[in-house]
Each structure stands twice: as structure tokens, then as C-alpha cells.
PAMIBA-646439 format. One record per residue (C-alpha): residue in three letters; x, y, z. Coordinates in pm, 1 decimal. Last residue first. Example, Ala and Ser with C-alpha at 12.3 -4.5 7.8 and 13.67 -1.06 7.14 Angstrom:
BEGIN
    aa         px         py         pz
   SER     1367.0     -106.0      714.0
   ALA     1230.0     -450.0      780.0
//
This chain:
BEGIN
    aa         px         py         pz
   UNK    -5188.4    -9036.8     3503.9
   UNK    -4876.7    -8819.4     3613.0
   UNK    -4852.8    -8726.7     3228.4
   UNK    -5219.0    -8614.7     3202.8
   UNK    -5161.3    -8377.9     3521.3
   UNK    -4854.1    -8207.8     3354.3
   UNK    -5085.9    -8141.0     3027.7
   UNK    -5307.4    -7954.1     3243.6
   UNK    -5088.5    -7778.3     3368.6
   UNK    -4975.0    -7647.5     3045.7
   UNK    -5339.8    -7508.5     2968.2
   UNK    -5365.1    -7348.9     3249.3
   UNK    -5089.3    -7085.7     3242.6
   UNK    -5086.9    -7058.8     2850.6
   UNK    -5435.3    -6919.8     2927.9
   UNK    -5366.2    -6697.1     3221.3
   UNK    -5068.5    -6547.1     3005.1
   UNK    -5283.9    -6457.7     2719.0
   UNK    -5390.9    -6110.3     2812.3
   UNK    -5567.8    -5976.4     2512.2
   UNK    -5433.2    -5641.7     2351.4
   UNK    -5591.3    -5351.6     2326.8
   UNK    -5510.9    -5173.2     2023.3
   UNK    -5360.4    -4773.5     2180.0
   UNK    -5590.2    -4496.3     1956.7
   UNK    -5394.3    -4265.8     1778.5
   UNK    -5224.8    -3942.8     1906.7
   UNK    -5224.4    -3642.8     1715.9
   UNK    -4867.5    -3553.1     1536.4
   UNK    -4959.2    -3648.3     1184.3
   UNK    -5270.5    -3465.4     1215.1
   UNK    -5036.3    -3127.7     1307.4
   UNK    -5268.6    -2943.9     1546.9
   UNK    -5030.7    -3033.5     1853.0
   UNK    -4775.5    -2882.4     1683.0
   UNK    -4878.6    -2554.2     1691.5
   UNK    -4618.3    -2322.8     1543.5
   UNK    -4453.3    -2610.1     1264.1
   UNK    -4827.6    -2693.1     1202.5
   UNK    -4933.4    -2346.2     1112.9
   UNK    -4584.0    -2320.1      854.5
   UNK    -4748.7    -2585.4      676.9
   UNK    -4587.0    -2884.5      629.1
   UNK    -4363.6    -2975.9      324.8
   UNK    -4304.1    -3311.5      201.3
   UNK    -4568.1    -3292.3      -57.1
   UNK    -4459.3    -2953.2     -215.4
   UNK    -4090.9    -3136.0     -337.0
   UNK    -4268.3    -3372.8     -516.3
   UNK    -4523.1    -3157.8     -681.1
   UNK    -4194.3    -2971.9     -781.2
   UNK    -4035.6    -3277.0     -905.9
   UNK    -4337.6    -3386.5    -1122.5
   UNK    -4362.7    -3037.7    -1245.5
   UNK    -4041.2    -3049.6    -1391.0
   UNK    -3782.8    -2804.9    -1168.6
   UNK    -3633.8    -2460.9    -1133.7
   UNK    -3504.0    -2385.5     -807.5
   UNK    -3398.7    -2031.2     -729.0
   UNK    -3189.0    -1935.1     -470.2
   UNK    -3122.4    -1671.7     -245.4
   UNK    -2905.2    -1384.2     -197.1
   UNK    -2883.8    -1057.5      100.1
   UNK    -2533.9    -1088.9      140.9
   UNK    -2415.6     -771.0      -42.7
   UNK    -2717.1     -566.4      144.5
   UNK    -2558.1     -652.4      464.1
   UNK    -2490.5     -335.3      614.8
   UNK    -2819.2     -148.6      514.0
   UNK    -3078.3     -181.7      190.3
   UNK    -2908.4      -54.9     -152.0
   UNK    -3147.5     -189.5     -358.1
   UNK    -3107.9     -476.6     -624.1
   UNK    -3140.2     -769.6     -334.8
   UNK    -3051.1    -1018.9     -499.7
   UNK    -3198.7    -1409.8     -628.8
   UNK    -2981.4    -1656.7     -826.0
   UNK    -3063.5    -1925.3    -1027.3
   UNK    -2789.5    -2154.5     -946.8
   UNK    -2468.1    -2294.8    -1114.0
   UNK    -2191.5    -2516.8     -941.5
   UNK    -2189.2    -2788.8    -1253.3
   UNK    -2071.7    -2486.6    -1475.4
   UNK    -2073.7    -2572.9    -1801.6
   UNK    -2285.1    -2293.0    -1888.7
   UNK    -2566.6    -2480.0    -2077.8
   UNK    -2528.2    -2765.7    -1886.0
   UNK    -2580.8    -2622.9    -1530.6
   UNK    -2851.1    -2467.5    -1725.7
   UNK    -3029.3    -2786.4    -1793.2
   UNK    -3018.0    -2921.6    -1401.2
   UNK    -3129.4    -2561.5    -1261.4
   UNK    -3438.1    -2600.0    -1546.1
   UNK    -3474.1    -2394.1    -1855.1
   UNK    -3718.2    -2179.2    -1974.5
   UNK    -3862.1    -2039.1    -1686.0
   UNK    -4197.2    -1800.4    -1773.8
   UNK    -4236.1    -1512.5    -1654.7
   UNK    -4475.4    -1258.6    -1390.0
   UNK    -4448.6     -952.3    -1198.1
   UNK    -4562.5     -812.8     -884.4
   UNK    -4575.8     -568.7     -671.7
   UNK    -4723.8     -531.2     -263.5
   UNK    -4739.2     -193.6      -98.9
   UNK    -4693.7     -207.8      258.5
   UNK    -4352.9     -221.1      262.9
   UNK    -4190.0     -210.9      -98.8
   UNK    -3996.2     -500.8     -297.8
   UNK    -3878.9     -331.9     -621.1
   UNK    -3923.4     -525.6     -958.3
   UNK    -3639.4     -709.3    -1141.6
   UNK    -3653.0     -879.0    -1423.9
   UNK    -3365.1    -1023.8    -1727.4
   UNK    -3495.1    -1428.9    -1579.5
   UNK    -3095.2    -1461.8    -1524.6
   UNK    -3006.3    -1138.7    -1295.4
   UNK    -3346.3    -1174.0    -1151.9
   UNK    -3310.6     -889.3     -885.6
   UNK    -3619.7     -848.6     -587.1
   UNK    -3544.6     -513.7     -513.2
   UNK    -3596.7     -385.2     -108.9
   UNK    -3729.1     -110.3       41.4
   UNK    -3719.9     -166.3      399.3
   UNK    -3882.2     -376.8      650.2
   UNK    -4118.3     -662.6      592.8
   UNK    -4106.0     -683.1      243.0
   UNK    -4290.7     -709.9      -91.6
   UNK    -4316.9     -849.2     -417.9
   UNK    -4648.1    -1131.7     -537.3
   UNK    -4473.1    -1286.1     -770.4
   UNK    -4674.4    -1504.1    -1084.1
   UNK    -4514.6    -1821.9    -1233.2
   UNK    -4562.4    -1884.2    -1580.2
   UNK    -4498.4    -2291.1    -1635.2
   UNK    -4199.6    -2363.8    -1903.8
   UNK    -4006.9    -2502.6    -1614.5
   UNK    -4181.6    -2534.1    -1268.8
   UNK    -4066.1    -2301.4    -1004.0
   UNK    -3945.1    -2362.8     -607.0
   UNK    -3791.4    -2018.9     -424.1
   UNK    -3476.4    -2143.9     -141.8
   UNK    -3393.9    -1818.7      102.6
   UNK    -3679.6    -1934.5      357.9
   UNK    -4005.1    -2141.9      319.6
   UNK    -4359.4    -2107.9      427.7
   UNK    -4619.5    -2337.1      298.1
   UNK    -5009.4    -2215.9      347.0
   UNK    -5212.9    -2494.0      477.8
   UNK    -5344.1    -2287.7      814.8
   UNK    -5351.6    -1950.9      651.1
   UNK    -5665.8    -1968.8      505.6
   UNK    -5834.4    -2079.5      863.0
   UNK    -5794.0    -1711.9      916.9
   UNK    -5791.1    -1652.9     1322.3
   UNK    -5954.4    -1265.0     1374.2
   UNK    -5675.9    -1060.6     1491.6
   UNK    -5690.7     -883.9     1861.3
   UNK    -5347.8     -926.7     1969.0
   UNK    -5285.3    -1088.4     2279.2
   UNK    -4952.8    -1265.0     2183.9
   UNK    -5140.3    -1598.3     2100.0
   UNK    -5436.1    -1505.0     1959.9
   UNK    -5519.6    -1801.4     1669.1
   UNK    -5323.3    -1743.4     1324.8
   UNK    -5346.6    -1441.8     1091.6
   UNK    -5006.0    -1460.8      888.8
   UNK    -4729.1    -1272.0     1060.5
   UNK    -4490.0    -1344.8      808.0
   UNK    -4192.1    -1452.9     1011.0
   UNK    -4456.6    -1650.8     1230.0
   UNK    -4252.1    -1937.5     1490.1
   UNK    -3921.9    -1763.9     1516.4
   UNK    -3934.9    -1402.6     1361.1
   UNK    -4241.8    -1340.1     1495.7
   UNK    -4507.2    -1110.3     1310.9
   UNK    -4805.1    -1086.0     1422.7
   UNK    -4791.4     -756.7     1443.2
   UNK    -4733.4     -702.7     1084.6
   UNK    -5082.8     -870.5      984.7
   UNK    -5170.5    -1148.5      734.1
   UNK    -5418.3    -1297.9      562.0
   UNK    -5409.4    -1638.1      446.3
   UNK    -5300.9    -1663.7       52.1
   UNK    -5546.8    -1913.3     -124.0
   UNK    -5508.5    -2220.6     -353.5
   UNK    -5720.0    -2430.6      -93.1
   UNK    -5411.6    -2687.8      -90.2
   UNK    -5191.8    -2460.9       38.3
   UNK    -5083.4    -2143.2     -124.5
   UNK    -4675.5    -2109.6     -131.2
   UNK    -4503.8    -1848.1       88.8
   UNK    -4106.0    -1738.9       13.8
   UNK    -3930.7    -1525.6      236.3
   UNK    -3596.3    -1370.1      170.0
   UNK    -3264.8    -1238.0      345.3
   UNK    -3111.6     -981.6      511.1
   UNK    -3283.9     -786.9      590.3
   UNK    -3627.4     -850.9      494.0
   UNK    -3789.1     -952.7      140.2
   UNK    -4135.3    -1111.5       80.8
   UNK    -4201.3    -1319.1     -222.7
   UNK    -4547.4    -1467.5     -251.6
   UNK    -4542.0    -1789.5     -518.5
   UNK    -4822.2    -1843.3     -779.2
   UNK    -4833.1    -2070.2    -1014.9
   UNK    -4987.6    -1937.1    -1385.6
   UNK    -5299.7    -2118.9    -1565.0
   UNK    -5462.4    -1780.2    -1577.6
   UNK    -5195.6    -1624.7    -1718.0
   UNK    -5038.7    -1332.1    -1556.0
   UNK    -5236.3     -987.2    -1581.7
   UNK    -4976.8     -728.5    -1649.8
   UNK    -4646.5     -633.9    -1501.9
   UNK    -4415.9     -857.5    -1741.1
   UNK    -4575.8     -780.2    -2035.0
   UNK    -4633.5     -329.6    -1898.8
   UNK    -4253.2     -391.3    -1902.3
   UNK    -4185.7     -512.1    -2215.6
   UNK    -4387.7     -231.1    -2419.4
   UNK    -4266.0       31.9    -2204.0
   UNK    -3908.3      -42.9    -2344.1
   UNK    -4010.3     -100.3    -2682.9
   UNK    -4193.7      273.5    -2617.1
   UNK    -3853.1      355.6    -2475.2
   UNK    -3628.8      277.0    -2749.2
   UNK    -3863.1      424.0    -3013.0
   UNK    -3835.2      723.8    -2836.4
   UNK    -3478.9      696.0    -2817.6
   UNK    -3409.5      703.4    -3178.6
   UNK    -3671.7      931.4    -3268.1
   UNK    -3520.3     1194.9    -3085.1
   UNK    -3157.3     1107.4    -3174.2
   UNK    -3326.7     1202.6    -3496.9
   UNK    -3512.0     1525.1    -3429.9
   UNK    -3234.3     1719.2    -3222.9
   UNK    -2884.0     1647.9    -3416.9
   UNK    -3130.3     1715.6    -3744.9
   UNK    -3318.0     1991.5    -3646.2
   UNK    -3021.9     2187.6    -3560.6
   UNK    -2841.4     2119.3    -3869.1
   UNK    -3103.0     2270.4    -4052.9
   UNK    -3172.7     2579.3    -3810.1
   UNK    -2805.8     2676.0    -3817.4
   UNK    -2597.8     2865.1    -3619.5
   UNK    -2282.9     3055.6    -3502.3
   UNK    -2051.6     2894.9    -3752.2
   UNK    -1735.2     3127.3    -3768.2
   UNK    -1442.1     3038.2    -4028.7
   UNK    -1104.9     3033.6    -3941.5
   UNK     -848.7     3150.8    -4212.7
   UNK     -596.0     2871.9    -4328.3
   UNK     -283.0     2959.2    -4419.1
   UNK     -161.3     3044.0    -4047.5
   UNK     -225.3     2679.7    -3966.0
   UNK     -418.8     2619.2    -3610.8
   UNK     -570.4     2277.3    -3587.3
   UNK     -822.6     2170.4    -3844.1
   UNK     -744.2     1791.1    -3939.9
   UNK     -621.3     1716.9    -3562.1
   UNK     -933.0     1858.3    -3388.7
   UNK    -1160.3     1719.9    -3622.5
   UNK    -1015.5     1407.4    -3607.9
   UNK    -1066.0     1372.0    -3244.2
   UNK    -1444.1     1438.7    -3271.1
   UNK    -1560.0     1283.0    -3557.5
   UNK    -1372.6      939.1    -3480.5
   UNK    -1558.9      998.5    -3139.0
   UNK    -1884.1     1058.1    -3272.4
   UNK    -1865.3      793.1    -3553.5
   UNK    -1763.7      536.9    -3302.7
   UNK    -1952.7      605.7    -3055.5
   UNK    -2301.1      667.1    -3241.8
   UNK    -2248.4      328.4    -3375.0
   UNK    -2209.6      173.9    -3048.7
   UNK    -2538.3      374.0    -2918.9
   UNK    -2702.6      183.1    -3192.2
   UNK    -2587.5     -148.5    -3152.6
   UNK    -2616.2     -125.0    -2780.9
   UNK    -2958.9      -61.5    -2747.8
   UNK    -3106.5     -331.8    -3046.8
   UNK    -2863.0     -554.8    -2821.4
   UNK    -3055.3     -422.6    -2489.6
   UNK    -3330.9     -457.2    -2677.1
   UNK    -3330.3     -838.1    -2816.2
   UNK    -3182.6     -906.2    -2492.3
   UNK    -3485.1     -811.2    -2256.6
   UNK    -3721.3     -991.6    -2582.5
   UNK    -3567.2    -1277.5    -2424.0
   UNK    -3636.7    -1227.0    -2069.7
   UNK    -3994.8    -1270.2    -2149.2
   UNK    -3938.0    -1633.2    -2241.0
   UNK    -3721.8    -1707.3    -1933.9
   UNK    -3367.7    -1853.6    -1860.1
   UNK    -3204.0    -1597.1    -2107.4
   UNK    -2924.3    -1697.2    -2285.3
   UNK    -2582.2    -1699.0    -2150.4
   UNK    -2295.7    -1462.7    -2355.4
   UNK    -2480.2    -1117.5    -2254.9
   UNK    -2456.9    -1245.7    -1915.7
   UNK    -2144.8    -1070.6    -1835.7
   UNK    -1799.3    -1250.1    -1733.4
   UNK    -1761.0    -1383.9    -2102.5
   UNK    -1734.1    -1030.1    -2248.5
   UNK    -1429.7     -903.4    -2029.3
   UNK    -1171.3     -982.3    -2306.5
   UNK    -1325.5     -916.8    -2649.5
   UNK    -1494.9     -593.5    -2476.2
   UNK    -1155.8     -522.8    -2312.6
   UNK    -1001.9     -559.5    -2647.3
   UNK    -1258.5     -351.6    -2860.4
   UNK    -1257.2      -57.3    -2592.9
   UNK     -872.2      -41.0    -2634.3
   UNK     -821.9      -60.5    -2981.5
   UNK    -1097.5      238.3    -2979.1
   UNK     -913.3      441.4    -2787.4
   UNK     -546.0      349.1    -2904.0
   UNK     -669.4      485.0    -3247.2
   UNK     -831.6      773.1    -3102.1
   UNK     -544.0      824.0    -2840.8
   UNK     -323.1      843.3    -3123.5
   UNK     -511.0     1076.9    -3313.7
   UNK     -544.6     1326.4    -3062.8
   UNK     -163.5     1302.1    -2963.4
   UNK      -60.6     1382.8    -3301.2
   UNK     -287.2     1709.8    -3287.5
   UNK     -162.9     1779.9    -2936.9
   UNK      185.1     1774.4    -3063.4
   UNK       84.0     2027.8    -3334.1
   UNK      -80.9     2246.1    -3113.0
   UNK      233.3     2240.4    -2885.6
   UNK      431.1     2343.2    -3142.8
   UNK      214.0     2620.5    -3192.9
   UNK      191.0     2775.2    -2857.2
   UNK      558.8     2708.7    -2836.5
   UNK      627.3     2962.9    -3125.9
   UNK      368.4     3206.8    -2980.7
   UNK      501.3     3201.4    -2631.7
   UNK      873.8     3254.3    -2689.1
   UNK     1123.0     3046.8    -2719.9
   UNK     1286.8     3093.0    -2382.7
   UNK      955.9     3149.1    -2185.8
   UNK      786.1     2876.4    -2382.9
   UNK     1090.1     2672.3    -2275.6
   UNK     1033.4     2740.0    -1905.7
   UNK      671.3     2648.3    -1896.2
   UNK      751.4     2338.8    -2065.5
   UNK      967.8     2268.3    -1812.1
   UNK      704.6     2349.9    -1520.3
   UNK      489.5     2115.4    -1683.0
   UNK      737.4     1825.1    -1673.1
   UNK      800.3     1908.4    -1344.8
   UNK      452.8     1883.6    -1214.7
   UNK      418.6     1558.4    -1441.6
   UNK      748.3     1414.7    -1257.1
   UNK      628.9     1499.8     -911.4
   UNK      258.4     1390.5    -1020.1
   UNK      376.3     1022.1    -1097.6
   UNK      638.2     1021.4     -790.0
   UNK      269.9     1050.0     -557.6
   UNK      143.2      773.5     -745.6
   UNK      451.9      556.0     -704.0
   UNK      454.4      672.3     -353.2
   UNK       73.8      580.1     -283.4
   UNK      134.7      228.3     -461.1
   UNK      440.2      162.8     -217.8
   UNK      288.1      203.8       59.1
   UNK        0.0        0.0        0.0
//
């Protein structure tokens, strides 16, 4: 650490000095001379940082392009009209790069000072004017209304066919609820909340001496922490919020993200594409998961705030919801049917009867 803060601090020594040189040979030439030698240095150097510019960006795009996601398909249907814009995005803005920046620095090389040539002053012009204005205009209005267009598809009405899972975000982690068998969400209530036996605060008998009406509802619902269960090629429908704080429910591989707001649930809806198994495959990485972040800045731990998404057949996800008890049963055990005591058999006593029936066989053998 040392060492990097004196090689940076030896780095402004030597361009201090080098400035103060240059200074001094201005003086010693005179100021108009050096003026233009230096406007013919700066020319060179223009073009040179053009050319190394745009080397540059290619490499590091050629180099750093595997680490982004734009080389991994998207893992849901709506997430692939997400890439078709951002690459309909970045084509055009890349084009405007390159012909701005080529424009730019070659400009300022091709008509640097020259005593031969007479400037010329270009204080305005309407045409020009309506051209820079109306077609960069264009250009990002039809990026927004595809834009719009995608978003109001993943916000709208969800099939009516579509799962249903209730996402609920807290620091630092994330809840996941799953209708029971009635295929309805029990009401909840942010009083009831405890973090150890009701994380949700779903309306469950008075046990804290709250006044909240029980809501039978709630009794089958499935409550499950950090690990989210979806069916490939089967929309799924989020119902977004959180306990706390503002949260942002990020799906870095669905291409969706929605904020997570107290009191005020969101939601979106896709369709998964591709199981955890297949994209393990896909990427070659036999490590992968479907990752879900917090995309909002939400207190200490924001980094660690993850959890996982499971994407399974149906088979394996009807599977996985009949070994799960509802979160009702975890808090009152002694509701659970599993748990309620069954009826002893009564059994015969048959000792009497083996008694007497080997004595009499002793008295047949003394006859």
C-alpha cells in the first residue's frame, strides 16, 4: 500500500516538473512559437489516443465479455425480448460512438491552427439543428416505447394457468409463501409477526394478545426461507414485498427485477425456460444456481442478502410440495394430524391361558 501511494505521488512529481519545463521553454522560445508546437503535438496526440481508444474498448470488450450475461441466454421467455433490446440498445449507441468519437478527435487534428488557413465562424443553423435534435429523438423514443412495451408484459395480468409464489424480502434475506391446498393466501398482519414461529405474521389463533380474527386460510399455506421452487416452461406469478425496507427483488438470469416495498405489494410474472439441471449444462458450470438479490441498496448486509432459485419439472416440484408442512403446524404442533395421538389396540392377556393349559398337560402325564 505504501508503495502504490509513492509511485502515485512520484507520478505527479514528474508531471509537475514536466509542466514546469515546458513552462520554461515557452519562456525561452517565446510564447507564440511554443503555442504552436504544442498544437501540433496535441494534434498527433489526438489521433493516437483515437486509435489506441478504440483498440482499447474492442479488447476489453473481447476480453471481459464472457464474465457478463450477454454470452448466456435468457432462462425465461420474457427475458428474451430483454436481450433483443438491450442488443437493439447497444448497436445503436455503439455506432453513435464510433462515428462521434472518430468525428471528434479528427476534427481537432485535421483543423488545428495553420496560419494559411483563415477560421471560419458557424454561429448557427436551423437545418443542422433539427437534425442532431429530431433524430436522436426518434431514436430513443422508439427505445422507450419497446421499453414500455416489455414492461407493462411482465407487469400485467399473468396467465390464468400461472403458479403463484409470494415473495417477501427482509434484511437480510428472503421469504417465500406457497398457497396450500385451498389455492389461497391467508391474511396477514405485521404484528403478528415473529421471527421464530410466524416470520410473516399470517393471521393465526391469539397468542400474543393481539386482537386478529384466526384465518383458517392460513393454516395450509407453505412457508419457506432463502430457497424459491418453479416449474419449467410454467408462468409463475410474484407477489413483491417486504417486511422492513425497500428492497429489489433482482433476476439477474430471468432479465426482471421489480422493487420489494412495505406495505405496498408488486408483482411480476415469466416463464422459466430452462431447469437448474439444464442450465448447469448450458454454462458448463456444474456449481450454477438461479440466483436471487437484493437490487437496492438496503443497510450493512445488502451484499449478502441472496437466495436461490429452483427450477424443476412439475413432477419434481409436486414432489418437493408434498413433504412440506405448513408453517401453522410447525407453530402448533399439537394441530399437526400427523402428530395427534392414535388410539392404543388392546391387547388380550394370554398369560392366564398358557398358564392353564400347560398344567393340564402335567396332570395327564402323572396319570
Amino acid at each position: 500500500m505504501i508503495f502504490v501511494i509513492a509511485v502515485i505521488i512520484l507520478v505527479f512529481l514528474i508531471i509537475f516538473q514536466i509542466a514546469k519545463a515546458s513552462e520554461y521553454v515557452a519562456v525561452l522560445k517565446g510564447e507564440e512559437r511554443a503555442r504552436k508546437e504544442n498544437n501540433k503535438v496535441n494534434g498527433f496526440f489526438m489521433i493516437a489516443f483515437l486509435i489506441v481508444g478504440l483498440i482499447g474498448a474492442y479488447w476489453c470488450n473481447d476480453l471481459l465479455v464472457d464474465k457478463t450475461l450477454l454470452v448466456q441466454p435468457s432462462a425465461s421467455l420474457q427475458g428474451e425480448k430483454v436481450d433483443s433490446m438491450l442488443k437493439l440498445t447497444l448497436t445503436i449507441t455503439g455506432i453513435v460512438f464510433v462515428i462521434t468519437q472518430i468525428a471528434l478527435f479528427w476534427f481537432a487534428f485535421r483543423y488545428q491552427e495553420n496560419e494559411k488557413r483563415k477560421p471560419f465562424f458557424f454561429p448557427h443553423n436551423n437545418t443542422m439543428e433539427i437534425i442532431w435534435t429530431v433524430i436522436p429523438a426518434i431514436a430513443l423514443t422508439v427505445l422507450v416505447v419497446i421499453g414500455l412495451r416489455n414492461w407493462f408484459t411482465f407487469t400485467s395480468d399473468a396467465p390464468k394457468n400461472a403458479m403463484v409464489v409470494e415473495v417477501t424480502g427482509k434484511q437480510f434475506g428472503w421469504i417465500f409463501r406457497y398457497a396450500g391446498e385451498d389455492g389461497v393466501f391467508g391474511k396477514k398482519y405485521y404484528k403478528m409477526i415473529d421471527p421464530a414461529n410466524n416470520s410473516l405474521g399470517l393471521n393465526w389463533r391469539d397468542s400474543s394478545g393481539i386482537n386478529v380474527k384466526d384465518d383458517p386460510a392460513s393454516h395450509d399455506d407453505i412457508v419457506q426461507e432463502q430457497t424459491m421452487y418453479i416449474v419449467k416452461n410454467k408462468p409463475v406469478k410474484l407477489i413483491i414485498g417486504s417486511r422492513d425496507v425497500i428492497h429489489d427483488v433482482g433476476l439477474s438470469w430471468f432479465r426482471l427485477k421489480m422493487d420489494a416495498v412495505p406495505g405496498t405489494p408488486t408483482t411480476l410474472w415469466f416463464t422459466p425456460l430452462y431447469t437448474t439441471k439444464e442450465m448447469k449444462e448450458k454454462t458448463g458450470n456444474p456449481n450454477f444456481v438461479y440466483e436471487i438479490s437484493c437490487d437496492q441498496m438496503c443497510g450493512n448486509n445488502h451484499y449478502a442478502m441472496k437466495g436461490v432459485i429452483e427450477v424443476v419439472t412439475q413432477a419434481e416440484y409436486d414432489e418437493y410440495i408434498a413433504k412440506q408442512k405448513p408453517a401453522y403446524y410447525a407453530a402448533f404442533p399439537e394441530n399437526d394430524p400427523s402428530n395427534l395421538k392414535k388410539p392404543i389396540p388392546v391387547v388380550s392377556d394370554t398369560t392366564k391361558a398358557a398358564t392353564a393349559k400347560s398344567n393340564e398337560l402335567l396332570k395327564k402325564e402323572k396319570i
